[in-house]
C-alpha positions in Angstrom: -45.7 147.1 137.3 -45.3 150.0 139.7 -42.5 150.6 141.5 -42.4 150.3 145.4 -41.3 152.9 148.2 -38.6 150.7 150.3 -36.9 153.4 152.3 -35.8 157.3 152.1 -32.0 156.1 151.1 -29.9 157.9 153.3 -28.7 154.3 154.1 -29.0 151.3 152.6 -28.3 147.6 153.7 -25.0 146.2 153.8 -23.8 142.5 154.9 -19.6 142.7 154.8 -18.3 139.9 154.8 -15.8 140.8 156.9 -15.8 143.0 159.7 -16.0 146.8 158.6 -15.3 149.1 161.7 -17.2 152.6 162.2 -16.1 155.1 159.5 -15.3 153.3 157.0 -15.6 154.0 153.3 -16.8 151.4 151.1 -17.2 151.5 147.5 -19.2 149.1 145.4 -18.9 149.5 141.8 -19.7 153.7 141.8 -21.8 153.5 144.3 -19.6 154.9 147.7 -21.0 155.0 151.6 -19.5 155.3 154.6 -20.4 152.9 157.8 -21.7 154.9 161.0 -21.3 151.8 163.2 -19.2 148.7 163.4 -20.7 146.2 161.4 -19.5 142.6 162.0 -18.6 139.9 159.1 -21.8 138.8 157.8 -24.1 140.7 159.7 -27.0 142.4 158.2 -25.7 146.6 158.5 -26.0 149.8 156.9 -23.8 152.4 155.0 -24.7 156.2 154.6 -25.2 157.3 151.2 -26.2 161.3 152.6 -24.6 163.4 154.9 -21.6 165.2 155.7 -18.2 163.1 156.8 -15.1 164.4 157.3 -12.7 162.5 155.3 -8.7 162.2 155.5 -6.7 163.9 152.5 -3.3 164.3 151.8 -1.4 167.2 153.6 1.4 167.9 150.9 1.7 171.6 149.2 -1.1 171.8 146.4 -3.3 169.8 148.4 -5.4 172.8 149.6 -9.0 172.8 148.2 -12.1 174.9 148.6 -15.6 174.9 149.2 -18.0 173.6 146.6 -15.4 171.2 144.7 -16.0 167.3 143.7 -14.1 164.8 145.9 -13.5 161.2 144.7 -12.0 158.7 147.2 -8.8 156.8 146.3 -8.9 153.0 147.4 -5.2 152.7 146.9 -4.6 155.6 149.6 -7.9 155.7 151.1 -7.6 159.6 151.1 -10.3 162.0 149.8 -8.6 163.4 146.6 -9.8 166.1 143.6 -8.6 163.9 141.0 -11.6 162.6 138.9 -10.0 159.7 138.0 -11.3 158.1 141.6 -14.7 157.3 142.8 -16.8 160.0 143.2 -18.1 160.8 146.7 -19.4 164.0 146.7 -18.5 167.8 147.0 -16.4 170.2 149.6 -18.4 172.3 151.9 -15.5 173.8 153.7 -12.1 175.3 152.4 -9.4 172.8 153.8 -5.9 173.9 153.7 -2.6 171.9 153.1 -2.3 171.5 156.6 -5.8 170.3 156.9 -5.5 166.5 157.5 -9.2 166.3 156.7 -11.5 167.7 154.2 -15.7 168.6 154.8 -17.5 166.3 151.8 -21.4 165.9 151.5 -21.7 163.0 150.0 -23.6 162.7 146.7 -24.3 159.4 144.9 
C-alpha cells in the first residue's frame, strides 16, 4: 500500500467535545496544539501543530529562560515550563525574563 498526502500538517482536525475557546492548548497523549479559533462542542475544528505562540509562564525568580531552550506545557498550571517532566511543546526563540509573563515557543511535535 502507498501512503497518501492528506494535508501539509500545520493543523490538523479536531472535534472537542466541549467548547475550546481561541488560544487554547490542548494536548492529546504527546501530541500538543494550540486552537487559533473558537471551536464549539462537537464541531469539526483545527489545532496548530507549527508556528510560534506566545505562551504564559511563571513570573517567580529562576523563572527566566533563554532563546533556543525546550518548553513543555504543564496541564496542572497551564503555564509553559522547562521542566521535561511535562509535555513537550517546542523550543524558546526569545530570552524571557522573570518578569516576562509570557515566553516565545515554536512549537515542535
Amino acid at each position: 500500500m502507498k501512503v497518501v498526502f492528506i494535508q501539509d500538517g500545520d493543523s490538523i482536525d479536531y472535534t472537542p467535545t466541549v467548547d475550546v475557546p481561541a488560544g487554547t492548548v490542548v494536548v492529546q497523549n504527546d501530541l500538543v496544539g494550540v486552537t487559533k479559533r473558537h471551536i464549539p462542542a462537537n464541531t469539526l475544528g483545527s489545532l496548530a501543530v507549527s508556528g510560534v505562540f506566545d505562551f504564559p509562564k511563571a513570573t517567580a525568580t529562576g523563572s527566566a529562560v533563554g532563546a533556543g531552550f525546550n518548553m513543555f506545557w504543564n496541564t496542572t498550571t497551564l503555564i509553559a515550563t522547562t521542566i521535561g517532566t511535562f509535555k513537550l511543546i517546542g523550543k524558546t526563540i526569545k530570552a524571557a525574563t522573570d518578569a516576562d509573563t509570557t515566553v516565545r515557543i515554536r512549537l515542535n511535535q
